[in-house]
LOPA-604357 format. One record per atom (N, C-alpha, C): atom name; residue number from 1; x, y, z; residue in one letter. Coordinates in steps of 0.001 Angstrom, whole numbers, plus 500000, padded with zeros to 6 digits. Layout:
[pt CA,NUM,[X,Y,Z],A]
...
END
This chain:
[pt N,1,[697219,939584,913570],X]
[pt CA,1,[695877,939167,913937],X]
[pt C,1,[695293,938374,912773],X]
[pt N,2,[694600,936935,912825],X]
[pt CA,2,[694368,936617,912146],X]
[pt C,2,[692796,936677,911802],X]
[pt N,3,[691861,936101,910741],X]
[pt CA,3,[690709,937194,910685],X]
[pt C,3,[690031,935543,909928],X]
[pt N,4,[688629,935223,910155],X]
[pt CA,4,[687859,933968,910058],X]
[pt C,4,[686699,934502,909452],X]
[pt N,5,[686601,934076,908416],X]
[pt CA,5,[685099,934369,907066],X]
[pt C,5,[683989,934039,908188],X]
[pt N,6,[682947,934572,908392],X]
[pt CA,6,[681867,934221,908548],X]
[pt C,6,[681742,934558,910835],X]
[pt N,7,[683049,934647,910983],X]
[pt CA,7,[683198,935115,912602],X]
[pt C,7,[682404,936070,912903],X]
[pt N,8,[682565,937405,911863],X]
[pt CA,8,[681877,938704,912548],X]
[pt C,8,[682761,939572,912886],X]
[pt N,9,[682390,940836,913320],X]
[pt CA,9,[683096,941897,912961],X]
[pt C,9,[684421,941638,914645],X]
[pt N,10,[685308,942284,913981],X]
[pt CA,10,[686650,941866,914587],X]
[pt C,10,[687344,943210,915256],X]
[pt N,11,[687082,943193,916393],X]
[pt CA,11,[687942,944395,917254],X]
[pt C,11,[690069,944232,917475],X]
[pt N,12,[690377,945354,917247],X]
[pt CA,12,[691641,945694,917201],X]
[pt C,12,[691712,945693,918584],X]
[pt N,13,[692628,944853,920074],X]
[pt CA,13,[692058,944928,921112],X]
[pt C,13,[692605,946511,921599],X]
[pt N,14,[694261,947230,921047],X]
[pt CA,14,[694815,948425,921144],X]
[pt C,14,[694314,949504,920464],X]
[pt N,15,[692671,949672,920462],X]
[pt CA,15,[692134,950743,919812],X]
[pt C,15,[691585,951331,920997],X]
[pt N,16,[691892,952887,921136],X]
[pt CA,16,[690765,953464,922307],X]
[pt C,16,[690248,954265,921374],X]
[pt N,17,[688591,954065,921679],X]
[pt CA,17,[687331,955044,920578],X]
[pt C,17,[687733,956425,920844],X]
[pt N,18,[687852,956951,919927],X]
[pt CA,18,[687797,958193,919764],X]
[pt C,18,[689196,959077,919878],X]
[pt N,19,[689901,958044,919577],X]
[pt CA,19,[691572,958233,919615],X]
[pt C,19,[691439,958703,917912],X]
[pt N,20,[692559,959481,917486],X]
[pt CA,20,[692814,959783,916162],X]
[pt C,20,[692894,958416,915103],X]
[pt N,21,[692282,958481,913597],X]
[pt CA,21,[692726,957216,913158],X]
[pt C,21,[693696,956406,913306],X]
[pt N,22,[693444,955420,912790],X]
[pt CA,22,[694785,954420,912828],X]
[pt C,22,[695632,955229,911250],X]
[pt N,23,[697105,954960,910792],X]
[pt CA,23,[697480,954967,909693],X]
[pt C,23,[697295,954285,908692],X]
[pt N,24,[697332,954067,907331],X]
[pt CA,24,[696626,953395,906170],X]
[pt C,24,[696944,951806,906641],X]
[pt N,25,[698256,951672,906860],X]
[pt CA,25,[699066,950548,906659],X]
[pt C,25,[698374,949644,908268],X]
[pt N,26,[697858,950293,909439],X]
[pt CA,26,[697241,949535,910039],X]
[pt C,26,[695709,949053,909842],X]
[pt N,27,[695645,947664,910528],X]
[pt CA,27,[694207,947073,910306],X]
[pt C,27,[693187,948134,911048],X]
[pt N,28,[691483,948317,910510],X]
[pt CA,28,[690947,948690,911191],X]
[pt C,28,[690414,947994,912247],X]
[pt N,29,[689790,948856,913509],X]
[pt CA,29,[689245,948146,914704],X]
[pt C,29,[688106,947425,914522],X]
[pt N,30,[687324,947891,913808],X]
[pt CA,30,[685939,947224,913440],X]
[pt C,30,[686036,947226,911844],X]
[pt N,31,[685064,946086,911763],X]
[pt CA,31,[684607,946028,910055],X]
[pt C,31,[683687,944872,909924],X]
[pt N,32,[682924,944636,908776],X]
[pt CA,32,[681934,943853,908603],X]
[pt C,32,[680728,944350,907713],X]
[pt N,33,[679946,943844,907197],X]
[pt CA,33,[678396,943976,906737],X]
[pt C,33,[677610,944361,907684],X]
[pt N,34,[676605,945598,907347],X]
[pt CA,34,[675519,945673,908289],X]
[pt C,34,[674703,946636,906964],X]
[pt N,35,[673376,945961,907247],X]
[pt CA,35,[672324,946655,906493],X]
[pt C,35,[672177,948003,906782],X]
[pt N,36,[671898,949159,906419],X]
[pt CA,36,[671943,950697,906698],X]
[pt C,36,[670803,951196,906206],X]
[pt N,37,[669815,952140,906799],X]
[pt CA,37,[668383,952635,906423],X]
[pt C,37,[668705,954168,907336],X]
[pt N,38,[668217,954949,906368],X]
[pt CA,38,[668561,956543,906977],X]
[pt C,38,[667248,957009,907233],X]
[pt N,39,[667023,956945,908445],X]
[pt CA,39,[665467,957422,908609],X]
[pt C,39,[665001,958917,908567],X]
[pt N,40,[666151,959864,909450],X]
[pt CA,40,[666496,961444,909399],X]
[pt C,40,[667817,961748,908860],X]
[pt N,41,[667350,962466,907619],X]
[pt CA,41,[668907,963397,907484],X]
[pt C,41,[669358,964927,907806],X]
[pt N,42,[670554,964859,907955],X]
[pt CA,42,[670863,966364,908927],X]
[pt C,42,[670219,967325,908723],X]
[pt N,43,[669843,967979,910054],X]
[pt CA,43,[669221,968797,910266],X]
[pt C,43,[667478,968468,910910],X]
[pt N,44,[668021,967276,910965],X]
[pt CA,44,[666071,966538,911673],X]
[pt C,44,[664947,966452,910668],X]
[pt N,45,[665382,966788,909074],X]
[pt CA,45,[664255,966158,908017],X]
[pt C,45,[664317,964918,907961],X]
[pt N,46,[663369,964527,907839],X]
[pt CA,46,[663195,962929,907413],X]
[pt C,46,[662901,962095,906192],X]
[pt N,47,[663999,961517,905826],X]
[pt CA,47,[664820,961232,905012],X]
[pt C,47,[663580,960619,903671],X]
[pt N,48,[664032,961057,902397],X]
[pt CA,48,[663300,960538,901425],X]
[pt C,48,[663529,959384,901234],X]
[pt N,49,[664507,958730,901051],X]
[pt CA,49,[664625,957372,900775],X]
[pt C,49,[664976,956360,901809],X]
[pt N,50,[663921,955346,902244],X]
[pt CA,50,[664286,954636,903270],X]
[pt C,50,[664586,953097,903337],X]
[pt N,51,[664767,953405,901628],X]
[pt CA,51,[665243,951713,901765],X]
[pt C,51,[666152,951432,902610],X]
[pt N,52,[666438,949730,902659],X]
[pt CA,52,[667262,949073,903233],X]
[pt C,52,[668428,948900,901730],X]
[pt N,53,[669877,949336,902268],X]
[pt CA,53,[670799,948805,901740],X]
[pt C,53,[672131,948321,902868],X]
[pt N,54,[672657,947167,901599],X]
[pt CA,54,[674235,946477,902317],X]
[pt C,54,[675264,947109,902195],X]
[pt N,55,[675914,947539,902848],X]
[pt CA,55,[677521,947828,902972],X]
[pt C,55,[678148,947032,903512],X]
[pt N,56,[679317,947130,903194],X]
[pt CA,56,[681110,946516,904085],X]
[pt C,56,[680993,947886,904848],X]
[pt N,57,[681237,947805,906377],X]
[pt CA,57,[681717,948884,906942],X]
[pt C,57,[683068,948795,907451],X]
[pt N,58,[683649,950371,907677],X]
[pt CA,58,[684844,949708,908499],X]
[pt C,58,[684737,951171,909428],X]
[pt N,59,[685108,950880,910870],X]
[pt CA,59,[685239,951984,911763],X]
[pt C,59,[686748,952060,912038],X]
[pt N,60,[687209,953587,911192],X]
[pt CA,60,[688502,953923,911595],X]
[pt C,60,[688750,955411,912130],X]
[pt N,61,[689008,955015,913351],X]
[pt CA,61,[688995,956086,914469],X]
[pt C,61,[687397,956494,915174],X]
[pt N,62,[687579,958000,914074],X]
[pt CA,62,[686064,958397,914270],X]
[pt C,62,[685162,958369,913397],X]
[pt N,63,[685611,957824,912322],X]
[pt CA,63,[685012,957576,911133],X]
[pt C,63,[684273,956574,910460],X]
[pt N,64,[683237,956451,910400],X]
[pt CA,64,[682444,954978,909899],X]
[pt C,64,[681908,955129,908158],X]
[pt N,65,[683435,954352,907539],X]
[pt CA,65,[682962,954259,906205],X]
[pt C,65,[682179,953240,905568],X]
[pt N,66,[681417,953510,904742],X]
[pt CA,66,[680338,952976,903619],X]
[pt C,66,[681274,951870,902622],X]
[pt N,67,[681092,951193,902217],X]
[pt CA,67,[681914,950273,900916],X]
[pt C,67,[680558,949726,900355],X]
[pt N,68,[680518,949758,898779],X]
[pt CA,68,[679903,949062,898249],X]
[pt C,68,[680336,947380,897636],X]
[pt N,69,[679896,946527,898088],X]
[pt CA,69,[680575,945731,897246],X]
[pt C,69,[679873,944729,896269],X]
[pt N,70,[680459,944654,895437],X]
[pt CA,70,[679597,944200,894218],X]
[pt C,70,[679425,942475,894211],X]
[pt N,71,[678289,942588,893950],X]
[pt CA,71,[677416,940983,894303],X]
[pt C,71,[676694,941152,895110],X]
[pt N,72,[676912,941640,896001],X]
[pt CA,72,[676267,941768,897635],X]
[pt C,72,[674566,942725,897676],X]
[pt N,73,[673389,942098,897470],X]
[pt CA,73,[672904,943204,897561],X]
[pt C,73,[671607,942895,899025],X]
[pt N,74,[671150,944106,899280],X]
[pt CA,74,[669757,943928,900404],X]
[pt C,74,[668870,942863,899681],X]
[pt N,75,[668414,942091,900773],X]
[pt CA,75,[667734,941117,900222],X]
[pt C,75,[666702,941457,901244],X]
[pt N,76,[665214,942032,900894],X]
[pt CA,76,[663917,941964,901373],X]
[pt C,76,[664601,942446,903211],X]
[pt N,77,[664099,941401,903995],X]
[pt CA,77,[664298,941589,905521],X]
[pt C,77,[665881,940712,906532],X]
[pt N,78,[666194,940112,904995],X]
[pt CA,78,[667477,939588,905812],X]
[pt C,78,[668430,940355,906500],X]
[pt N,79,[669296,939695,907084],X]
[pt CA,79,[670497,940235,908087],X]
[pt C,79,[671314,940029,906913],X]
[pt N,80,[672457,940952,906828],X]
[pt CA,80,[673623,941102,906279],X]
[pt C,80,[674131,940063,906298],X]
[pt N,81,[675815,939973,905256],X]
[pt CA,81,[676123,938495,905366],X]
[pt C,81,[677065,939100,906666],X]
[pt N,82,[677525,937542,907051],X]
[pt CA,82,[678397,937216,908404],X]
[pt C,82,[680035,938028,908273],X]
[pt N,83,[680481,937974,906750],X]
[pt CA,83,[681833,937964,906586],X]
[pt C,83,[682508,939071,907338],X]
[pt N,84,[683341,939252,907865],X]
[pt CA,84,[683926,940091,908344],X]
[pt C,84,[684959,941163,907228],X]
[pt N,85,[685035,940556,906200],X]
[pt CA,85,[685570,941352,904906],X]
[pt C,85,[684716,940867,903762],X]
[pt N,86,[684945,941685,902569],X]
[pt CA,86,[684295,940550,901510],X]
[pt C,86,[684847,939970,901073],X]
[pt N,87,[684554,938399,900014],X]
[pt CA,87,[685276,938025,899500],X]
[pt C,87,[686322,938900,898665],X]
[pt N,88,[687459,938017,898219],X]
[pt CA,88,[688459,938979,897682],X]
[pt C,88,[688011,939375,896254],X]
[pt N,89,[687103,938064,895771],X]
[pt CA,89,[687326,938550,894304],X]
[pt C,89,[686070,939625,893644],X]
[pt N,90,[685614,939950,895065],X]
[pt CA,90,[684492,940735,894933],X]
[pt C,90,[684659,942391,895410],X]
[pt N,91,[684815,942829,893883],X]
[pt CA,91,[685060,944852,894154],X]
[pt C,91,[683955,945783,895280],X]
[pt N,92,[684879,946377,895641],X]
[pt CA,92,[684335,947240,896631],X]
[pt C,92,[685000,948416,896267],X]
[pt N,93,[683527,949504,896202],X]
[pt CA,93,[683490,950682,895759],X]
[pt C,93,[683246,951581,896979],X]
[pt N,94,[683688,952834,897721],X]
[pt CA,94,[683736,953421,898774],X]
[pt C,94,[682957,954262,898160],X]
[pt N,95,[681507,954305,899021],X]
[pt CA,95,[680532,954838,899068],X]
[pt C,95,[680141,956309,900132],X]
[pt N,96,[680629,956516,901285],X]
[pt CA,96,[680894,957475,902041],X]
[pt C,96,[681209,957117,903381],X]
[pt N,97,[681129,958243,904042],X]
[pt CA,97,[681175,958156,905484],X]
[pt C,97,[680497,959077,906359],X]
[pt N,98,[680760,958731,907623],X]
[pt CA,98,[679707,959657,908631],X]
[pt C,98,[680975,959761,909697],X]
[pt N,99,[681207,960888,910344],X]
[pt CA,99,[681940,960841,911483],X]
[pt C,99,[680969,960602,913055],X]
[pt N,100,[681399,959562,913494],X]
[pt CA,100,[680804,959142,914710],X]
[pt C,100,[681113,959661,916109],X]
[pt N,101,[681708,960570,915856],X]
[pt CA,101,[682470,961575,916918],X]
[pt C,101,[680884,962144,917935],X]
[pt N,102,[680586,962264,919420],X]
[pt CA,102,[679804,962341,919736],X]
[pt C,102,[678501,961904,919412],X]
[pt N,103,[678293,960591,918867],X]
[pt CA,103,[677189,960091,918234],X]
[pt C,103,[676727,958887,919360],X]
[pt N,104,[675533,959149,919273],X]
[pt CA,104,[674941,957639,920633],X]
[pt C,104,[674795,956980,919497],X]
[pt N,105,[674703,955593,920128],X]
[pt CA,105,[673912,954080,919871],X]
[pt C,105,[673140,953533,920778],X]
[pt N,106,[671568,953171,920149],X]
[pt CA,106,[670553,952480,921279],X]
[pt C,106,[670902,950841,920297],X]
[pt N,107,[671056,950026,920927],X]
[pt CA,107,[671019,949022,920830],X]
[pt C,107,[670006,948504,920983],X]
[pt N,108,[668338,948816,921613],X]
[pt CA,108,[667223,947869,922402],X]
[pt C,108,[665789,948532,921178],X]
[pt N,109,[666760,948219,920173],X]
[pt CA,109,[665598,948716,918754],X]
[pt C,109,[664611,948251,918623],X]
[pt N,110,[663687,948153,918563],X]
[pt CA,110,[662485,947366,917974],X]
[pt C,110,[661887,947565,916091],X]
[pt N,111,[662249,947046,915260],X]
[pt CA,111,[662126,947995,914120],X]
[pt C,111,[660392,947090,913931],X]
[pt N,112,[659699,947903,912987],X]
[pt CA,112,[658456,948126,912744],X]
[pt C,112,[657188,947741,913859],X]
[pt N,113,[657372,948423,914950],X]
[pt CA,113,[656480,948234,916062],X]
[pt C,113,[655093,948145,915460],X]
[pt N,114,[654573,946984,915732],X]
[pt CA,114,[653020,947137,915074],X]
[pt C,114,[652374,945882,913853],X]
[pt N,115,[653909,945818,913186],X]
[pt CA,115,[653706,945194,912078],X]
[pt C,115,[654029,943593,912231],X]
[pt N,116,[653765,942942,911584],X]
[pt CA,116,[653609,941383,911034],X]
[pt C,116,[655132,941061,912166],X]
[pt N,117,[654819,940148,913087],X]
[pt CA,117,[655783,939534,913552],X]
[pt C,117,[657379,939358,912501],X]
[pt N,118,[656424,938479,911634],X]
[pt CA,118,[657162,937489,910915],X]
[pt C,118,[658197,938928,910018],X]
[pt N,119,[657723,939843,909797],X]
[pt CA,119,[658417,940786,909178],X]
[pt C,119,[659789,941562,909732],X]
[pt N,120,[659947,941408,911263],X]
[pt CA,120,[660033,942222,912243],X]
[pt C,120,[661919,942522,911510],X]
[pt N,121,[662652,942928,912174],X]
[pt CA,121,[664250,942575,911475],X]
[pt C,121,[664598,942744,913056],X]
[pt N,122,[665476,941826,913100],X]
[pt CA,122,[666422,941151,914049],X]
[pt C,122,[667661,942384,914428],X]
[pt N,123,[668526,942376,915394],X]
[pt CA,123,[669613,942927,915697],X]
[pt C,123,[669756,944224,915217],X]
[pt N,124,[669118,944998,915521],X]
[pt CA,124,[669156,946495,914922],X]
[pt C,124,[669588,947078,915695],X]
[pt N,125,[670149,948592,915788],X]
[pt CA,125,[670855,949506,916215],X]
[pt C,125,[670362,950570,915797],X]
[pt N,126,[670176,951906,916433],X]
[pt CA,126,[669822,953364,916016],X]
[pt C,126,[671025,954145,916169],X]
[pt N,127,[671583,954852,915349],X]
[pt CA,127,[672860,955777,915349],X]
[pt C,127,[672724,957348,915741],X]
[pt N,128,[672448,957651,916348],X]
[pt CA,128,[671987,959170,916189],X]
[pt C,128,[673142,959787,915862],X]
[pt N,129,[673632,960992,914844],X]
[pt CA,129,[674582,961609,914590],X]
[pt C,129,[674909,963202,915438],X]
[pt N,130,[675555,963583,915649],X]
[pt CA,130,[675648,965046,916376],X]
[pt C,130,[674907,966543,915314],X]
[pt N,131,[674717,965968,914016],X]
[pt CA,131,[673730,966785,913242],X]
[pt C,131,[672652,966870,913008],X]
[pt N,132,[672143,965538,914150],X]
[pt CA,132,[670695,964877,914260],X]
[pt C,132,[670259,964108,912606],X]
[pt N,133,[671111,963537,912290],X]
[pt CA,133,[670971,962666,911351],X]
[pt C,133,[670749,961265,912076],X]
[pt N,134,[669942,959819,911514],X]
[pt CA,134,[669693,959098,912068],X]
[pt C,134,[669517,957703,911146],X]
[pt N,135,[670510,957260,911584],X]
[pt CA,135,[670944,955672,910588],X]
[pt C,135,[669984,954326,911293],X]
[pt N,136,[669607,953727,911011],X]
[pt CA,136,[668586,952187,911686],X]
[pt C,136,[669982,951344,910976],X]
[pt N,137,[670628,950489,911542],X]
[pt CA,137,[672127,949469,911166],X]
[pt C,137,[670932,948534,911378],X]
[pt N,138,[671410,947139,910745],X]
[pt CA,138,[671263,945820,911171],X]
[pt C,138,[672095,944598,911219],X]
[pt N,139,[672890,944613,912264],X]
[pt CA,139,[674150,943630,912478],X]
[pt C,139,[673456,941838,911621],X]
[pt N,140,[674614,941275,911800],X]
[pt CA,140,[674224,939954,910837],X]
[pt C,140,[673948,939165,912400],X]
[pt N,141,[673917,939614,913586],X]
[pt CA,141,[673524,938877,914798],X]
[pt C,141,[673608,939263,916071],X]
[pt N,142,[673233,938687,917254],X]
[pt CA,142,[672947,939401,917906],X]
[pt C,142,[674641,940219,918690],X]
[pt N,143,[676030,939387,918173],X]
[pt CA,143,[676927,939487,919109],X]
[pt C,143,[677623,940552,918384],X]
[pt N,144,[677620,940498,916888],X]
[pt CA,144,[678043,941897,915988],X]
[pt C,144,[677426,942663,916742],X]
[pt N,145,[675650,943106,916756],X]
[pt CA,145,[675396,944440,917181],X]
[pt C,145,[675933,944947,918476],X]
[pt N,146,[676043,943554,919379],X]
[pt CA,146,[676819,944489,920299],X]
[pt C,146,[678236,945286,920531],X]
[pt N,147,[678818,944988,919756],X]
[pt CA,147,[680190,944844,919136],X]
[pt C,147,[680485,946313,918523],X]
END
């Protein structure tokens, strides 16, 4: 499979969700940049820190890991970058993960209802976790988030 800078996140088409991981040596099904904001953490408190930060994600199996990668940082209200990996010469530090195993996604987000148009953020996603933990994603467009 071949893989295009700036395409967007890239499905494995022989992945069924919620099948056991793939092995190291295979590609993952999903991957890409998406901004991440933790609004509730487990157990239904709501979360102290709500900045916006960037990750590389990659979804393998049931697992949706965190990557930090260096250069890359949240910028104010932008969308993540496009790349579907990061550049090469840019380190990525594995930051965590969440298992997505019984977890919804609303796709029809509205983030800051109320506030300044011009502020609003584009292509968002709500994650709810099965521990009632609760992630706000922001795809780099509208065809990633659906993705």
């Amino acid at each position: 499979m071949e893989f295009e800078v700036g395409t967007g996140l890239v499905q494995n088409p022989g992945f069924v969700y919620g099948s056991s991981a793939p092995d190291c040596h295979s590609e993952p099904p999903l991957s890409g940049f998406l901004n991440r904001k933790c609004v509730v953490e487990p157990g239904g408190r709501k979360s102290k820190d709500r900045s916006w930060q960037t990750f590389w994600c990659q979804l393998k199996g049931v697992s949706l890991e965190f990557h930090r990668v260096d250069g890359v940082k949240s910028e104010g209200s932008k969308p993540p970058p496009r790349d579907i990996f990061p550049p090469p010469h840019m380190p990525q530090h594995k930051a965590g993960f969440v298992s997505v195993d019984g977890a919804t996604a609303e796709d029809d987000y509205t983030s800051q209802i109320g506030k300044d148009l011009q502020k609003r953020r584009s292509w968002l996603f709500e994650l709810t976790l099965p521990n009632q933990m609760i992630y706000l994603l922001q795809a780099p467009n509208g065809t990633q988030r659906a993705q």
